[in-house]
TORKOL-4160 file (C-alpha; in steps of 0.2 Angstrom, whole numbers, padded with zeros to 4 digits, m for minus):
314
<pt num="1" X="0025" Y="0134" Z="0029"/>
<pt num="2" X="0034" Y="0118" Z="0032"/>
<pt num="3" X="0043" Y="0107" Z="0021"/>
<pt num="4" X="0034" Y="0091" Z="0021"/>
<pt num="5" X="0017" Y="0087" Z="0029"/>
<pt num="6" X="0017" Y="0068" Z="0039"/>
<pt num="7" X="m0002" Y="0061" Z="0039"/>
<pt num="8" X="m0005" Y="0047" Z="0051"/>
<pt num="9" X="m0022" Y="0040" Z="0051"/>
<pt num="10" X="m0029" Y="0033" Z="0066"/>
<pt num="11" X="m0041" Y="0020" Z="0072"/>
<pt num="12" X="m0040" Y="0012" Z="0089"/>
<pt num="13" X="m0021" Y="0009" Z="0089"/>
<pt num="14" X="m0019" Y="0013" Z="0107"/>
<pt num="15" X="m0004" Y="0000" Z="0108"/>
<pt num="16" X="0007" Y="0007" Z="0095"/>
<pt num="17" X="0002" Y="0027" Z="0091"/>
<pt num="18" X="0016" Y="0033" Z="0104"/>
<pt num="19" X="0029" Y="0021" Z="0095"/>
<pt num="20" X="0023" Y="0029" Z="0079"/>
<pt num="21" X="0023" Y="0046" Z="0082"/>
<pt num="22" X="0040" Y="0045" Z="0092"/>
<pt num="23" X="0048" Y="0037" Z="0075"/>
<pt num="24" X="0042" Y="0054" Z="0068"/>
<pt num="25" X="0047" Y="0064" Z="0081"/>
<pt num="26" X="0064" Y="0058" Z="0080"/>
<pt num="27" X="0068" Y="0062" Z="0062"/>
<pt num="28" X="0084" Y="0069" Z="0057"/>
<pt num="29" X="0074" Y="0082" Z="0048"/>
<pt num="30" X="0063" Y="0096" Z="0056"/>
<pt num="31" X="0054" Y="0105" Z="0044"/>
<pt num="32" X="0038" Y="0095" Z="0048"/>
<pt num="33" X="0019" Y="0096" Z="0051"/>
<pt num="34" X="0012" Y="0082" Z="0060"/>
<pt num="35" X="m0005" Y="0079" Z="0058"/>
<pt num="36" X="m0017" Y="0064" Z="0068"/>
<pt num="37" X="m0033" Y="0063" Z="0060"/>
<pt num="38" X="m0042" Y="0051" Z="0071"/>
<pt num="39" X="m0057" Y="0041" Z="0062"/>
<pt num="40" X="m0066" Y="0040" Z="0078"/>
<pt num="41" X="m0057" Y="0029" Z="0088"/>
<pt num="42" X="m0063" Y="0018" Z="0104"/>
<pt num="43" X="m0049" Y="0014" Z="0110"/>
<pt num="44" X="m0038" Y="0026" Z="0121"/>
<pt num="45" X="m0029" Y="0030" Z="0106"/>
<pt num="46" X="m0031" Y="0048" Z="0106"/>
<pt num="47" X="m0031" Y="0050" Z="0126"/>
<pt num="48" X="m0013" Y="0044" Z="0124"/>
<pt num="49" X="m0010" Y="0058" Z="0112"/>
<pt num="50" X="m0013" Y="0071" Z="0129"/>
<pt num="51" X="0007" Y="0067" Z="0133"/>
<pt num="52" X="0015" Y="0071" Z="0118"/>
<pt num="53" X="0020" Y="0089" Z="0118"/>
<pt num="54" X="0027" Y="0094" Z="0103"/>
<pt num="55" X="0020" Y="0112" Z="0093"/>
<pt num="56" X="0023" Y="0101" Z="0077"/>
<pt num="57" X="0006" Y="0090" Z="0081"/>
<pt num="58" X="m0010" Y="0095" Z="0075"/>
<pt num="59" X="m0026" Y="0083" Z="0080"/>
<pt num="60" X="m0041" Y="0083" Z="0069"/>
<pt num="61" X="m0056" Y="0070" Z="0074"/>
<pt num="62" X="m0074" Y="0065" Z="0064"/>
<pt num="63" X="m0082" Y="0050" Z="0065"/>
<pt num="64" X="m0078" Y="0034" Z="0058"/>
<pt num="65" X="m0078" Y="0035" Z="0040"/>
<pt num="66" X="m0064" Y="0023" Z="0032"/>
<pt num="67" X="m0047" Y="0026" Z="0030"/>
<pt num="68" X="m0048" Y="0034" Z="0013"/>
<pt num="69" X="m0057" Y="0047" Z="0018"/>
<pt num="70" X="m0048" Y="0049" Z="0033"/>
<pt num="71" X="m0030" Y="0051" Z="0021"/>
<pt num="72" X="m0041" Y="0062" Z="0011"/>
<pt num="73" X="m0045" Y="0072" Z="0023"/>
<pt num="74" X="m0026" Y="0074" Z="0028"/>
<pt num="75" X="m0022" Y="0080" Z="0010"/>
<pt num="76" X="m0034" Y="0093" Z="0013"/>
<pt num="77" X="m0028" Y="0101" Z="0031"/>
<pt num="78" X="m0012" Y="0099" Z="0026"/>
<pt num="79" X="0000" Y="0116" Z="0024"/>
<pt num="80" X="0013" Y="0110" Z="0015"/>
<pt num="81" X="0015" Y="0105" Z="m0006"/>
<pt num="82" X="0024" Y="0089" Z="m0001"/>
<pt num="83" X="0014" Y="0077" Z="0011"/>
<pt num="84" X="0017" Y="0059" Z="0016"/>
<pt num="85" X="0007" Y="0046" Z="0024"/>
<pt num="86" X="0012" Y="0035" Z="0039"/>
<pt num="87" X="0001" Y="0021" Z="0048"/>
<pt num="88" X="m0003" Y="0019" Z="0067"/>
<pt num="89" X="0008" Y="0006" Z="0068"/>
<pt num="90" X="0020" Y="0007" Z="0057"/>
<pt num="91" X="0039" Y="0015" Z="0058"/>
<pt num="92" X="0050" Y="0027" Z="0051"/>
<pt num="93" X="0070" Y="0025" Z="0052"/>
<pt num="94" X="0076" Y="0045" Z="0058"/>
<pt num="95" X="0083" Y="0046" Z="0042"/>
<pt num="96" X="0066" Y="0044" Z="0031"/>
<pt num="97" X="0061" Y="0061" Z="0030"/>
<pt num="98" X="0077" Y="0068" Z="0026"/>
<pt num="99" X="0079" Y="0055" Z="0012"/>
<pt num="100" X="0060" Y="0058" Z="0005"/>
<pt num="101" X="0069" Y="0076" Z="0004"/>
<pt num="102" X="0082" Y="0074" Z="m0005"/>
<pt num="103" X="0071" Y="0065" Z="m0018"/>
<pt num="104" X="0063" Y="0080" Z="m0019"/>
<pt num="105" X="0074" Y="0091" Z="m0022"/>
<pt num="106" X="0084" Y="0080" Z="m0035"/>
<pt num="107" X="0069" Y="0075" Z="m0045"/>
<pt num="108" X="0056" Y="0088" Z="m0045"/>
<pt num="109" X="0049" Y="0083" Z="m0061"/>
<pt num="110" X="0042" Y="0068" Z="m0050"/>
<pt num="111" X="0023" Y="0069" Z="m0042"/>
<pt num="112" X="0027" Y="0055" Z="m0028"/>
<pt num="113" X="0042" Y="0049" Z="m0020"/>
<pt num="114" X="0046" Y="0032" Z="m0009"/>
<pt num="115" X="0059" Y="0023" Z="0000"/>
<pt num="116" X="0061" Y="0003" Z="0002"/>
<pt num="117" X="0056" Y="m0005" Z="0018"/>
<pt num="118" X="0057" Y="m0019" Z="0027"/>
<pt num="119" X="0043" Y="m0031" Z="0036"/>
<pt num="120" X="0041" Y="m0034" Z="0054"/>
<pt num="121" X="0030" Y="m0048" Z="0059"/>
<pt num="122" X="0021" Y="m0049" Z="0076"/>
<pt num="123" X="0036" Y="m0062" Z="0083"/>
<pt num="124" X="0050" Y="m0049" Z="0078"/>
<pt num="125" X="0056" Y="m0056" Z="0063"/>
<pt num="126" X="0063" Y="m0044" Z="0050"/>
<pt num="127" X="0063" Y="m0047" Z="0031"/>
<pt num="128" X="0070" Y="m0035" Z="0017"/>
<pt num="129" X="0058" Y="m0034" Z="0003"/>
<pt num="130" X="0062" Y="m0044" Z="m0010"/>
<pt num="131" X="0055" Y="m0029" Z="m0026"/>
<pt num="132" X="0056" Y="m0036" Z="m0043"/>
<pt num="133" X="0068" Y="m0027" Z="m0056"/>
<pt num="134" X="0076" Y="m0016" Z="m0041"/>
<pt num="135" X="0091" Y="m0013" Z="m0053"/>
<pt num="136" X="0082" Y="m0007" Z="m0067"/>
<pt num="137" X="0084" Y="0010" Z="m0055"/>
<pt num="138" X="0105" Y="0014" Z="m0058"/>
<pt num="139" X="0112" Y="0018" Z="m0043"/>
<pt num="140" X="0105" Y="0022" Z="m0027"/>
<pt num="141" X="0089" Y="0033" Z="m0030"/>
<pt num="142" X="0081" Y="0038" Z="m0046"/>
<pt num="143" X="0065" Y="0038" Z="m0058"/>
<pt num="144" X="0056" Y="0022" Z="m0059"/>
<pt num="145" X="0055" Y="0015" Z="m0077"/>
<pt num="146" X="0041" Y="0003" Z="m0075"/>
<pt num="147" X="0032" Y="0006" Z="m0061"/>
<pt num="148" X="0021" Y="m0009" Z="m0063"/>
<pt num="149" X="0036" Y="m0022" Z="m0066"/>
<pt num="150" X="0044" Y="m0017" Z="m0049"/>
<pt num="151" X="0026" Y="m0019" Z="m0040"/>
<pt num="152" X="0025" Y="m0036" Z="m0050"/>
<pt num="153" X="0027" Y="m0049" Z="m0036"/>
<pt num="154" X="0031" Y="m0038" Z="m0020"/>
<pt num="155" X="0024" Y="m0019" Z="m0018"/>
<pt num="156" X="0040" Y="m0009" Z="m0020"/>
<pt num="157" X="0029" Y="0006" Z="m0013"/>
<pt num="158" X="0016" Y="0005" Z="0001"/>
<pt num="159" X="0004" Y="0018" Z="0012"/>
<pt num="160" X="0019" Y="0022" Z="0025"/>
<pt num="161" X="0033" Y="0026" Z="0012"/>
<pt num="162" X="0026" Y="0037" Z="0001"/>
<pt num="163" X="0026" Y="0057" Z="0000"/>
<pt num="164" X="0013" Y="0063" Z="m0015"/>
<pt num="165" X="0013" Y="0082" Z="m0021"/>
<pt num="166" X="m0003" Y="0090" Z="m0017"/>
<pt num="167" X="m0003" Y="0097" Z="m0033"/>
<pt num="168" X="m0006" Y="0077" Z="m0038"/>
<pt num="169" X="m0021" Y="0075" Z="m0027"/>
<pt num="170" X="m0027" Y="0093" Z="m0033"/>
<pt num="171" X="m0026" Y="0084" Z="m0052"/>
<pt num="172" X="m0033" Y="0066" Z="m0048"/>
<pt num="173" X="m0040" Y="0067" Z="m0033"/>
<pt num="174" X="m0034" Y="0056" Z="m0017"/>
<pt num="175" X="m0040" Y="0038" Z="m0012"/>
<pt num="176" X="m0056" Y="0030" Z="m0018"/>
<pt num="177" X="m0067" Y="0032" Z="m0001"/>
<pt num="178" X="m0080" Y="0019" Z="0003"/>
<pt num="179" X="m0067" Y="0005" Z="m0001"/>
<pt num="180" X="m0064" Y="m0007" Z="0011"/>
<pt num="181" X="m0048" Y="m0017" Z="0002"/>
<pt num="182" X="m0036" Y="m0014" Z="m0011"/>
<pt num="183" X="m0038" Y="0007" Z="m0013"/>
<pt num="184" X="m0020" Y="0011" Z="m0010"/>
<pt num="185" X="m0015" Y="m0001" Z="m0023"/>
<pt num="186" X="m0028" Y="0006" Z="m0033"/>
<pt num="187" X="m0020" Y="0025" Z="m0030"/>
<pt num="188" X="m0001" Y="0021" Z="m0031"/>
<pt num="189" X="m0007" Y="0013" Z="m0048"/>
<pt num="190" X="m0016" Y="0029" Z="m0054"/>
<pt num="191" X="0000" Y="0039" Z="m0049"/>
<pt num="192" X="0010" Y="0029" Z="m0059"/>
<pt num="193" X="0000" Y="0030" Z="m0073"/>
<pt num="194" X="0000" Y="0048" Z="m0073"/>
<pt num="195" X="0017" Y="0055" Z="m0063"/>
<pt num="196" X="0035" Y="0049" Z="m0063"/>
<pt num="197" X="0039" Y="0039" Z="m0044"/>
<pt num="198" X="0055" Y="0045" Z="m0038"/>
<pt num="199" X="0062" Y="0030" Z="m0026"/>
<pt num="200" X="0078" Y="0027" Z="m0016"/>
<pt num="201" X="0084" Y="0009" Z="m0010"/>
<pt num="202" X="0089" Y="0015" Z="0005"/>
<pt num="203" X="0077" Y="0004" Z="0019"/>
<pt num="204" X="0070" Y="0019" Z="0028"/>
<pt num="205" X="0053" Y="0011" Z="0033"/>
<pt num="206" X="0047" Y="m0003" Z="0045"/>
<pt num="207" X="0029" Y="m0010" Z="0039"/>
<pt num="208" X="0021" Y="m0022" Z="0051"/>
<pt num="209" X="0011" Y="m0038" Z="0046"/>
<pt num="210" X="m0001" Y="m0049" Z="0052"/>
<pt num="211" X="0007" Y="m0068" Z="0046"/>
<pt num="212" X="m0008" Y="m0075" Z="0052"/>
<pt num="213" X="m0015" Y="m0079" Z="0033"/>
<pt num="214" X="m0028" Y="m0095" Z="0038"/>
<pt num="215" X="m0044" Y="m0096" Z="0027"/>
<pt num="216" X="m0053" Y="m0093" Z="0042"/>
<pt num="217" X="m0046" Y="m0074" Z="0046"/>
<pt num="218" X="m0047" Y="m0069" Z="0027"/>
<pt num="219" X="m0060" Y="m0054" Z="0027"/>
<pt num="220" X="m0077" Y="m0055" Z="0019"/>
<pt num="221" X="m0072" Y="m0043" Z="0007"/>
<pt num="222" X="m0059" Y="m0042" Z="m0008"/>
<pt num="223" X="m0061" Y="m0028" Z="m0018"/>
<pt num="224" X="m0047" Y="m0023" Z="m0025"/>
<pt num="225" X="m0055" Y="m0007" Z="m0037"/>
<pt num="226" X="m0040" Y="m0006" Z="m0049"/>
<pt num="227" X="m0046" Y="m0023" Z="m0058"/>
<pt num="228" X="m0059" Y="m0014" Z="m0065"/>
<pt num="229" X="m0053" Y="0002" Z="m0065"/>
<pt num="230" X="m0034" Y="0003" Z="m0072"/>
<pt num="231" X="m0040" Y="0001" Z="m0091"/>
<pt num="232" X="m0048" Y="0018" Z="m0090"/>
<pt num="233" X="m0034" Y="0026" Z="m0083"/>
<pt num="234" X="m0020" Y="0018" Z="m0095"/>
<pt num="235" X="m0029" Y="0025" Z="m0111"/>
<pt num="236" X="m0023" Y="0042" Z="m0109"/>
<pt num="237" X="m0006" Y="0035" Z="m0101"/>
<pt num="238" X="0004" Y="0035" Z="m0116"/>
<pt num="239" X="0014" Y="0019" Z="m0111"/>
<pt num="240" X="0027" Y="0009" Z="m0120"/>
<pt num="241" X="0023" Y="m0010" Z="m0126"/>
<pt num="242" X="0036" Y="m0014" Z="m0112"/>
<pt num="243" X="0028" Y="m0004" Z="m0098"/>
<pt num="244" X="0008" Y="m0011" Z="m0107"/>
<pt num="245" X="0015" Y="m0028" Z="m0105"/>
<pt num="246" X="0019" Y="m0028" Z="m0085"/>
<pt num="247" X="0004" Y="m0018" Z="m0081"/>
<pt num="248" X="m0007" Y="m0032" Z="m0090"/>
<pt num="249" X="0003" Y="m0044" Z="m0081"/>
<pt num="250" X="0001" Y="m0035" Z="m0065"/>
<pt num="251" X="m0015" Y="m0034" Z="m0065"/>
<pt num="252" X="m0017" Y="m0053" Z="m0069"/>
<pt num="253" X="m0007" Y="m0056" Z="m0052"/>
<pt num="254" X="m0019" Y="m0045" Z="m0044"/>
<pt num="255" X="m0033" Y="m0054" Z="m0054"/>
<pt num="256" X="m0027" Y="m0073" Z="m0047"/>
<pt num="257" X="m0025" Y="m0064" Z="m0029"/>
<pt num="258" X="m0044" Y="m0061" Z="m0030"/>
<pt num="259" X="m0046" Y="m0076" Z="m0037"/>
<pt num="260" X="m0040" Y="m0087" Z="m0023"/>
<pt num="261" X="m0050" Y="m0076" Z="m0011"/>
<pt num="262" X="m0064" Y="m0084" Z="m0021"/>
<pt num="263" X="m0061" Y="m0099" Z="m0022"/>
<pt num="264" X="m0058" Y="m0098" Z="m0002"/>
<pt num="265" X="m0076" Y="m0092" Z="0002"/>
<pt num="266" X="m0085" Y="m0101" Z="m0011"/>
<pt num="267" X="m0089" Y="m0091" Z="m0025"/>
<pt num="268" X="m0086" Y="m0098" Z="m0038"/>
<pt num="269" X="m0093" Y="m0088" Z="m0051"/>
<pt num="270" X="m0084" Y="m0074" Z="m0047"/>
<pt num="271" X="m0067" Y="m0084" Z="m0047"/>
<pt num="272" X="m0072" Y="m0094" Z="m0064"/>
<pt num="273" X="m0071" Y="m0076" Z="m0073"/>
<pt num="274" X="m0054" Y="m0070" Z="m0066"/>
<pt num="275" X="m0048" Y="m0084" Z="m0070"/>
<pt num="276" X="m0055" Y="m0081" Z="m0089"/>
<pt num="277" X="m0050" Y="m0063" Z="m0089"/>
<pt num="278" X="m0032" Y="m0069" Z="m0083"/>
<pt num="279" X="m0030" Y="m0084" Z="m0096"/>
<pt num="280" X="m0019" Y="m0078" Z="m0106"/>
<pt num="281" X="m0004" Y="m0073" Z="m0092"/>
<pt num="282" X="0013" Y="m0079" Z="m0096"/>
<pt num="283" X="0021" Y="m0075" Z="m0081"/>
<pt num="284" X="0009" Y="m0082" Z="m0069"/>
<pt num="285" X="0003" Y="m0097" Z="m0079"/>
<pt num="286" X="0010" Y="m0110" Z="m0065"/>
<pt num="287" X="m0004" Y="m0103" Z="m0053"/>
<pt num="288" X="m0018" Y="m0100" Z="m0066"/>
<pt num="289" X="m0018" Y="m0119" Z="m0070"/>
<pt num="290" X="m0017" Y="m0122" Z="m0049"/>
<pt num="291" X="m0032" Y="m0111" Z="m0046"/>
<pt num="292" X="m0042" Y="m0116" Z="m0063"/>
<pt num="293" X="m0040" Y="m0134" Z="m0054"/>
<pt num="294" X="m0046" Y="m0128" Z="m0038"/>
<pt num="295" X="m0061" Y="m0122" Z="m0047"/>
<pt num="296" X="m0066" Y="m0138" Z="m0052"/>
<pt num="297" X="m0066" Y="m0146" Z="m0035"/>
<pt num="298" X="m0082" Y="m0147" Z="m0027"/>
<pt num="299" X="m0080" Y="m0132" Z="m0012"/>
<pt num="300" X="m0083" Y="m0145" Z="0003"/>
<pt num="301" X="m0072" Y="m0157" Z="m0004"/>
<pt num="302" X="m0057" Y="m0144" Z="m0007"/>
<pt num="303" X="m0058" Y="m0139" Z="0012"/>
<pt num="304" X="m0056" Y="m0154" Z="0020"/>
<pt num="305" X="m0041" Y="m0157" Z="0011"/>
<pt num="306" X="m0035" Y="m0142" Z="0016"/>
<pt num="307" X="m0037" Y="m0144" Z="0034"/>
<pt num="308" X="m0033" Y="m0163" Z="0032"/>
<pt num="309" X="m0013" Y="m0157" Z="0022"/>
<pt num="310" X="m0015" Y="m0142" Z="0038"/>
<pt num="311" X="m0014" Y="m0158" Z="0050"/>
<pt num="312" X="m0002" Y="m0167" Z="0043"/>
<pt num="313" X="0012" Y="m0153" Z="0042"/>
<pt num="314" X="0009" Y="m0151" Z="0061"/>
């Protein structure tokens, strides 16, 4: 059985699944399984696949059903105890699988285990992520004390940094399927509240992002499931006040993000009662009283000056 099973989900990412795979390929450690699980891709993504040859690489296919299910679906074929997720366009330094390891090994006690990344835009430029209470973690790996705090304002963990135990999905089950926004933020949360995280600072992973964050490419959906979901799953959490207070807070960061996707596509009823259910934030009270003024602007009026403050920093 191989150490550590690598997921990648794919969907009609024809100009970036030989990169990704190569990243893998070229770790520094072998003990892998490499699994594609295609989610009925039009593209010539899997075509592609025809040239690698490597007896690592397993290929599953079904039809499109949404990459939850898809990552679900890897946690089941998977042969090994450790697995870990990568997207079809995202990047592994050679070192990523060794470090995930060694996390492993030191901190068995843990169900999930991550590195920091850094973000590539479309034009090249590279950023560090800039995680929130970093050095709450001594040292250069260890335990995560607050998961929630360190997630507060950038995501110290996302879907191609993170190994989970299977014995984790066995006890909570994998990502919530059918959702079309915000369900690895949902499942990291539900992980947190449940398992230690075991994170290393070391950079290991390269997550690429779209920059292009104009009203008119934001999707027609927002979910974002662990607003409605995390109070359930905190009751039996057994939190401190300190780790209560920044998963309150977190969630009203998340609450406000949904909130300004509201406000953007003009439904106001929805963002009039985030913004009631986050009233009483103290860390993010500088954009509650920016979005609750947005909110009392007609719709039509707020966009042309938006457009009209768009034209004038041309």
């Amino acid at each position: 059985m191989p150490a550590i099973s690598v997921i990648i989900p794919l969907y009609n990412k024809q100009d970036y699944i030989l990169r990704t795979i190569d990243s893998v390929l070229s770790q520094s450690f072998s003990d892998f399984e490499l699994l594609v699980i295609d989610d009925g891709s039009t593209d010539r993504s899997i075509d592609l696949l025809s040239s690698v040859s490597d007896s690592r690489l397993r290929i599953h296919t079904h039809s499109n059903s949404g990459v939850s299910y898809t990552r679900n679906k890897g946690f089941q074929l998977a042969n090994s105890e450790l697995v870990t997720f990568l997207d079809a366009d995202d990047l592994w330094k050679e070192n990523f699988l060794e470090t995930i390891i060694n996390l492993s090994v030191k901190y068995p006690q843990a169900g999930a285990y991550s590195t920091c990344y850094e973000r590539v835009t479309p034009n090249g430029d590279v950023r560090s992520v800039n995680i929130f209470a970093l050095d709450d973690i001594e040292g250069e790996d260890g335990i995560i004390p607050n998961f929630f705090k360190m997630a507060l304002y950038e995501m110290a963990v996302n879907s191609s940094v993170i190994a989970v135990r299977k014995s984790v999905y066995n006890k909570i089950g994998g990502f919530l399927e059918g959702i079309k926004h915000g369900e690895d933020l949902e499942y990291f949360g539900r992980i947190a509240l449940n398992f230690p995280i075991a994170y290393s600072k070391k950079i290991e992973g390269i997550y690429s992002v779209d920059i292009d964050d104009s009203v008119s490419t934001l999707a027609d959906y927002y979910e974002m499931p662990i607003i409605d979901l995390y109070k359930d799953y905190k009751s039996d959490a057994n939190l401190t006040a300190d780790q209560e207070y920044y998963l309150e807070e977190y969630i009203n960061r998340i609450r406000l993000d949904k909130c300004f996707w509201a406000l953007m596509k003009d439904k106001g009823a929805l963002a009039s009662k985030l913004l009631k259910d986050s009233k009483h934030t103290e860390l993010f009270k500088e954009k509650w009283s920016r979005y609750n003024l947005i909110s009392k602007i007609p719709y039509s009026l707020y966009m042309v000056f938006r457009k009209l403050k768009y034209a004038l920093s041309k």
